[in-house]
Each structure stands twice: as C-alpha cells, then as structure tokens.
C-alpha positions, 0 to 999 in steps of 0.5 A: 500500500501507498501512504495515501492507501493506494493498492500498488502492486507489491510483488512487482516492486518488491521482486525488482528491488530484490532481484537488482540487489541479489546476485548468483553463486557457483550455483545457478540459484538467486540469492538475495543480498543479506541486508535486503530480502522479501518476506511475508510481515503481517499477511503482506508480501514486503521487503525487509531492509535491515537496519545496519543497511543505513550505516554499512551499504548507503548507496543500496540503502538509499536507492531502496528508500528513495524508490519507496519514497518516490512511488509513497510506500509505507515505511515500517521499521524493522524492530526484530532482533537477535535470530530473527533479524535479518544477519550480518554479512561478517 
C-alpha cells in the first residue's frame, strides 16, 4: 500500500528491488543480498531492509528508500532482533 492507501502492486516492486540487489553463486540459484530480502510481515508480501543497511551499504540503502519514497510506500521499521533479524554479512 501507498501512504495515501493506494493498492500498488507489491510483488512487482518488491521482486525488482530484490532481484537488482541479489546476485548468483557457483550455483545457478538467486540469492538475495543479506541486508535486503522479501518476506511475508503481517499477511503482506514486503521487503525487509535491515537496519545496519543505513550505516554499512548507503548507496543500496538509499536507492531502496528513495524508490519507496518516490512511488509513497509505507515505511515500517524493522524492530526484530537477535535470530530473527535479518544477519550480518561478517
């Protein structure tokens, strides 16, 4: 959903996000970056951008919140921590 509660497609959105940010391995399967990673919250299909994105990987995480910006996706903090959240890349 938009801000002002409009339906936006969400699989487009998110997938393209992911997918721009994901790269491949010796395998030839998809792996989505460790700080950016789709996922189900509350019933709707989101993108779960990881709070250390910000100070780590600025250019990655700007370009994520300025397109979330731009089209007026609602924003949600990701307050998980420990397990659940999502892992660092050390």
């Amino acid at each position: 959903m938009t801000t002002s509660d409009i339906a936006f497609n969400p699989a487009v959105w998110i997938e393209s996000l992911a997918a721009a940010l994901a790269g491949f391995l010796a395998d030839p399967r998809l792996r989505y970056t460790y700080g950016v990673q789709p996922n189900v919250v509350e019933g709707e299909l989101s993108l779960i951008v990881a709070p250390w994105l910000e100070t780590e990987d600025r250019a990655t995480y700007d370009h994520v919140m300025g397109f979330a910006k731009e089209h007026q996706l609602r924003i949600v903090e990701d307050r998980r921590t420990g397990e659940r959240a999502l892992p660092h890349p050390s």
